[in-house]
PyMOL commands that place a pseudoatom at each C-alpha (Angstrom):
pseudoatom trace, name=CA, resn=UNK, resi=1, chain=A, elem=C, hetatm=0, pos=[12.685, -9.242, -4.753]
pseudoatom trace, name=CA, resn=UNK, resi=2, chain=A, elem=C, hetatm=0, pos=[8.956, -8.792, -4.351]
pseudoatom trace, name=CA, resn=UNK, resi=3, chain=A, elem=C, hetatm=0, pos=[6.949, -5.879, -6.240]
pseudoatom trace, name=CA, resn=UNK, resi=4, chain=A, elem=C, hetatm=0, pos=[3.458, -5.671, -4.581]
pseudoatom trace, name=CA, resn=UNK, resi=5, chain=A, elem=C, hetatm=0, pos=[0.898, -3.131, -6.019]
pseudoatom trace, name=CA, resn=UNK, resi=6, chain=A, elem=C, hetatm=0, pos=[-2.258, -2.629, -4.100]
pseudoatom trace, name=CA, resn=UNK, resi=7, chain=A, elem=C, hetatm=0, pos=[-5.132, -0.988, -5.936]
pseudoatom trace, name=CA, resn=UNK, resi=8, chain=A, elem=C, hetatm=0, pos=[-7.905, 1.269, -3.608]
pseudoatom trace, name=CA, resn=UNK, resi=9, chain=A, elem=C, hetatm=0, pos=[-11.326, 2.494, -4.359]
pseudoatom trace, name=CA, resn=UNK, resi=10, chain=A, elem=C, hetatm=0, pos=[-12.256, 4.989, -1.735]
pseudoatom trace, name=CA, resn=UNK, resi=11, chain=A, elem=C, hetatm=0, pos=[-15.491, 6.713, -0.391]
pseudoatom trace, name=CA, resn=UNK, resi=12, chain=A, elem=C, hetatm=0, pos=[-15.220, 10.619, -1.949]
pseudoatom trace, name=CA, resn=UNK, resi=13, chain=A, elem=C, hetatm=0, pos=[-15.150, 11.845, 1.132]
pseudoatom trace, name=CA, resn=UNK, resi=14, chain=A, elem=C, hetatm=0, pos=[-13.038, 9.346, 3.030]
pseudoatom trace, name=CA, resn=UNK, resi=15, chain=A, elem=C, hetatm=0, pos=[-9.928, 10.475, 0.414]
pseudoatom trace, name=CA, resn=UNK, resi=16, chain=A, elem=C, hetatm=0, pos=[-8.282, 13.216, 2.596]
pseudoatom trace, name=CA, resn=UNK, resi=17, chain=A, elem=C, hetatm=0, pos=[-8.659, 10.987, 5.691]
pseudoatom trace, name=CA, resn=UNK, resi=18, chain=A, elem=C, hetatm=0, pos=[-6.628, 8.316, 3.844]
pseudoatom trace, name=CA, resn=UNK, resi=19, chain=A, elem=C, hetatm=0, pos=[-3.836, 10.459, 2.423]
pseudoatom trace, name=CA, resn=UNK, resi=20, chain=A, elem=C, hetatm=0, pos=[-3.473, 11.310, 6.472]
pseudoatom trace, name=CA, resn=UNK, resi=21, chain=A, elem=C, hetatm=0, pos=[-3.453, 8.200, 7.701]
pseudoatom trace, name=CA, resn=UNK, resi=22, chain=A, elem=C, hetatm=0, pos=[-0.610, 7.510, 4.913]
pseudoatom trace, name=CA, resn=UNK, resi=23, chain=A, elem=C, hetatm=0, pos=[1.420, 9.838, 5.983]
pseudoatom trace, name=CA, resn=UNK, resi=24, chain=A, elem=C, hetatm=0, pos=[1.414, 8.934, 9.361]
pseudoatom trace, name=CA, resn=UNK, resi=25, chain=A, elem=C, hetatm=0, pos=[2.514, 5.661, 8.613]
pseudoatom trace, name=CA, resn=UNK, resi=26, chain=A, elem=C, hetatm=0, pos=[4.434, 5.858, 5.686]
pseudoatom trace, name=CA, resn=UNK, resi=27, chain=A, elem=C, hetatm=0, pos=[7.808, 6.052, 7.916]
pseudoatom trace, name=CA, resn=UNK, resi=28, chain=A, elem=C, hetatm=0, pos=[6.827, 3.094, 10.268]
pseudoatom trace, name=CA, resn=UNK, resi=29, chain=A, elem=C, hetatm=0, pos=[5.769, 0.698, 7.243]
pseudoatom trace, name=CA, resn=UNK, resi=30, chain=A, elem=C, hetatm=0, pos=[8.837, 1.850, 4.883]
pseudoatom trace, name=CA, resn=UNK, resi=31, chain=A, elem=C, hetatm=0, pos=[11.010, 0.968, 7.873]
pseudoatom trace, name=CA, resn=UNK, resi=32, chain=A, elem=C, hetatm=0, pos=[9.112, -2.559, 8.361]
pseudoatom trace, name=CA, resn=UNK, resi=33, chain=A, elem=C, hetatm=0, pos=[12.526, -5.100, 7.993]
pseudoatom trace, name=CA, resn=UNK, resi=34, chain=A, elem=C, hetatm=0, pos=[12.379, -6.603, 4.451]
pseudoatom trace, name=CA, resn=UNK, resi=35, chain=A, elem=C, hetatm=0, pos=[10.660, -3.345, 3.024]
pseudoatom trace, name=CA, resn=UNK, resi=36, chain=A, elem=C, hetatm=0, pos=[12.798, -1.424, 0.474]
pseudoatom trace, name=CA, resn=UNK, resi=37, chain=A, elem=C, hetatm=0, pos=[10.578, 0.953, -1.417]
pseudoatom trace, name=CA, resn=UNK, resi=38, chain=A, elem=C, hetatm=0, pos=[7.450, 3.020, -0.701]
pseudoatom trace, name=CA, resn=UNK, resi=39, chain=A, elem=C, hetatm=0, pos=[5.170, 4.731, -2.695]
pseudoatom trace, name=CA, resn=UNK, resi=40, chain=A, elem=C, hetatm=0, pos=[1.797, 5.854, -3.098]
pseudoatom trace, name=CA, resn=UNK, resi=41, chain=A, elem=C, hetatm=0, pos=[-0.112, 6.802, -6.555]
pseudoatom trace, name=CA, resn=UNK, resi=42, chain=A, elem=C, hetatm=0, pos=[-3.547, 8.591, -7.286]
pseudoatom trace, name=CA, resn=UNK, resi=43, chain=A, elem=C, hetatm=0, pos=[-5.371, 7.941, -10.373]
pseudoatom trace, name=CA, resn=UNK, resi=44, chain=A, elem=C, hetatm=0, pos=[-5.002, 11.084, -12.252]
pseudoatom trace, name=CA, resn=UNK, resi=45, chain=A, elem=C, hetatm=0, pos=[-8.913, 10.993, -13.481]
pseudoatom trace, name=CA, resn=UNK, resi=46, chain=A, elem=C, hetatm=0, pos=[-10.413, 8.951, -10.175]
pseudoatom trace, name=CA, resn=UNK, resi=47, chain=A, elem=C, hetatm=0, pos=[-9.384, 11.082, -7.183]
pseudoatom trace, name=CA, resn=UNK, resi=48, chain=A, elem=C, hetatm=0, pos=[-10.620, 8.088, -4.760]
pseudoatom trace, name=CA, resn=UNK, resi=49, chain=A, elem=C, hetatm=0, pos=[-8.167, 5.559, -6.787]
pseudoatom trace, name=CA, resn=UNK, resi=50, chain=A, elem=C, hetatm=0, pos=[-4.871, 5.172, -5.071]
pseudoatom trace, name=CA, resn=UNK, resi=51, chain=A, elem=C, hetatm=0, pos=[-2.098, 2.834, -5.694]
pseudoatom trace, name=CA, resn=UNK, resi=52, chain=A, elem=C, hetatm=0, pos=[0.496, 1.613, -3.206]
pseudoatom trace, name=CA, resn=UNK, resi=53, chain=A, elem=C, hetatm=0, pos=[3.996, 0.398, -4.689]
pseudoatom trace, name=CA, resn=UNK, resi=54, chain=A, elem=C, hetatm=0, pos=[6.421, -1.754, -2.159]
pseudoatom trace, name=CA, resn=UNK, resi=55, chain=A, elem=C, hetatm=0, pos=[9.595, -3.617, -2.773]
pseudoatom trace, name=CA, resn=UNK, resi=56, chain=A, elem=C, hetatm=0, pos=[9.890, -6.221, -0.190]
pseudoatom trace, name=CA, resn=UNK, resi=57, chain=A, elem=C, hetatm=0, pos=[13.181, -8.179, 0.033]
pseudoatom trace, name=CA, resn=UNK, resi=58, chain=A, elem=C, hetatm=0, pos=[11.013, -11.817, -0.390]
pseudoatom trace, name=CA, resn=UNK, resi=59, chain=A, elem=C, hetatm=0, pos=[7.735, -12.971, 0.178]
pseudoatom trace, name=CA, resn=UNK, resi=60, chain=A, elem=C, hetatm=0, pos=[8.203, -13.737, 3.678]
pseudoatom trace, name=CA, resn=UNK, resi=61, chain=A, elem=C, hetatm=0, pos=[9.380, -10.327, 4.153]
pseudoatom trace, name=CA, resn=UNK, resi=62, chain=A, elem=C, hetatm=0, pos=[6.132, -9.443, 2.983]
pseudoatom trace, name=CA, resn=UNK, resi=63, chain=A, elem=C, hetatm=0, pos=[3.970, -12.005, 4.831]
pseudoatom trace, name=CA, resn=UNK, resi=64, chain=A, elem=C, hetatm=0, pos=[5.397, -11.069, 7.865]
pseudoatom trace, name=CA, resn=UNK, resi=65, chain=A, elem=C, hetatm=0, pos=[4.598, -7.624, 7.270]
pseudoatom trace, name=CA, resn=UNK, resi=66, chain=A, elem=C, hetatm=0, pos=[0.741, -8.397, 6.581]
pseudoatom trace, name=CA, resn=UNK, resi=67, chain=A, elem=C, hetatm=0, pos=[1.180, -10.392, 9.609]
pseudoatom trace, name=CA, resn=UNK, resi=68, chain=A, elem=C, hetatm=0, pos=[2.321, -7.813, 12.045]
pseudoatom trace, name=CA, resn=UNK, resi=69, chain=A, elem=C, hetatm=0, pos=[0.589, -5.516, 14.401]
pseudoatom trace, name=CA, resn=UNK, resi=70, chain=A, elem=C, hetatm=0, pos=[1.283, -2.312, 12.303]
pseudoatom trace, name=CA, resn=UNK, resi=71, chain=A, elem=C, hetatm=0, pos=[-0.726, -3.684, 8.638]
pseudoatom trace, name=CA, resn=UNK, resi=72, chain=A, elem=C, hetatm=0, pos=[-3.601, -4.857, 11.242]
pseudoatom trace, name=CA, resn=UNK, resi=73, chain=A, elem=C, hetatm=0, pos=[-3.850, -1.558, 12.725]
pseudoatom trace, name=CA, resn=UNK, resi=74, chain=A, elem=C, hetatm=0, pos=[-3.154, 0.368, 9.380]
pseudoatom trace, name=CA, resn=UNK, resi=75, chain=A, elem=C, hetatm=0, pos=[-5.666, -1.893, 7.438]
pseudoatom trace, name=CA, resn=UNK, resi=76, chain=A, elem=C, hetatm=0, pos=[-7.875, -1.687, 9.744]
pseudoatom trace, name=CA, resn=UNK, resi=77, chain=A, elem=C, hetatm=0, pos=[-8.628, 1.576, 9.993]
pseudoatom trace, name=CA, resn=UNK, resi=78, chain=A, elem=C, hetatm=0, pos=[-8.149, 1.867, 5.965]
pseudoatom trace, name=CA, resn=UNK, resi=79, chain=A, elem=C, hetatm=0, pos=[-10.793, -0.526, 5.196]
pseudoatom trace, name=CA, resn=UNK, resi=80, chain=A, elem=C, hetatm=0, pos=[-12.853, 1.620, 6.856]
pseudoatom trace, name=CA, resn=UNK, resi=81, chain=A, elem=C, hetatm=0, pos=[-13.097, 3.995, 3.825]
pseudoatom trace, name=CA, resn=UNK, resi=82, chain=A, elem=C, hetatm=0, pos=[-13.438, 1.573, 0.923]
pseudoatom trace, name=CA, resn=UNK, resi=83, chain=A, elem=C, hetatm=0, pos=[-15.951, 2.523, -1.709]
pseudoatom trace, name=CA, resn=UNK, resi=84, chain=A, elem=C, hetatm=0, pos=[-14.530, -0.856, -3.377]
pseudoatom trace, name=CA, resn=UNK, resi=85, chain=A, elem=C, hetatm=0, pos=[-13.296, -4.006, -2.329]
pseudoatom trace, name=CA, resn=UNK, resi=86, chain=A, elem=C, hetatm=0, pos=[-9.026, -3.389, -2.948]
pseudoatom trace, name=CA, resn=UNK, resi=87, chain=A, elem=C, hetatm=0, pos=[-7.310, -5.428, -5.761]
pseudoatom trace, name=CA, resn=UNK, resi=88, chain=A, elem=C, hetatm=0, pos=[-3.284, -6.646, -4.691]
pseudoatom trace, name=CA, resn=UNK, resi=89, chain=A, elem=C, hetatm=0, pos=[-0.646, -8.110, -6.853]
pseudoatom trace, name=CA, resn=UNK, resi=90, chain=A, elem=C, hetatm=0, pos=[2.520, -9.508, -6.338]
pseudoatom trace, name=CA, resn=UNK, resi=91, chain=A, elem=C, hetatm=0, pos=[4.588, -9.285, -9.347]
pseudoatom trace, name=CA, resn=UNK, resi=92, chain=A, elem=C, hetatm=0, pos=[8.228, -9.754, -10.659]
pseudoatom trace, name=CA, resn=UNK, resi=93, chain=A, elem=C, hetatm=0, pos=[9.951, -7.137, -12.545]
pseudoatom trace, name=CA, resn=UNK, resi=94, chain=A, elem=C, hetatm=0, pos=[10.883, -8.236, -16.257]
pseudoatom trace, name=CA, resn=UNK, resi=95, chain=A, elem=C, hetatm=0, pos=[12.621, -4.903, -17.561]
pseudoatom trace, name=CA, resn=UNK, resi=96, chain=A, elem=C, hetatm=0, pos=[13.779, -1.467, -16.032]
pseudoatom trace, name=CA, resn=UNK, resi=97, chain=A, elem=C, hetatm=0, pos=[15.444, 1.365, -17.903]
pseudoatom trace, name=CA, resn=UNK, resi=98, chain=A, elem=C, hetatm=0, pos=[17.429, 2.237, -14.932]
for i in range(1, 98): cmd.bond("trace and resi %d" % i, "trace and resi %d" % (i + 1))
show_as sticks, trace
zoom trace
């Protein structure tokens, strides 16, 4: 398994718009084959920080994701509303408590 966090700096005013276009998507991209898990965070002291945390089966699960029509059209219209350039890591999951 494949954790991928994606950090996002956006515009003030471009944060509602985002949080829309999420939600709009959220279904399609969670449903993406090799996805597992889908979740988005806001920084509790940045309101235009937001955090997206997927599980992807592998990291061709992933890459074909970022290759797909749905992340160019998503991403596309995302980058839009940077304030920031976005920060992504993959990562592997050392300890849970569950």
């Amino acid at each position: 398994m494949l954790i991928r966090i994606v950090k996002m700096t956006f515009e003030p005013s471009e944060t509602e718009a985002f949080q829309e276009l999420f939600q709009r998507n959220k279904e399609k991209i969670r449903g993406f084959e090799g996805c597992e898990f889908l979740e988005l965070y806001n920084d509790k002291n940045n309101k235009n920080i937001f955090f997206t945390y997927s599980y992807w089966q592998d990291e061709e699960a992933l890459e074909n994701y970022r290759t797909s029509s749905l992340f160019k059209e998503v991403w596309s219209e995302t980058k839009q509303m940077f304030a920031g350039k976005p920060e992504a890591w993959s990562v592997d999951k050392v300890w849970s408590s569950a």
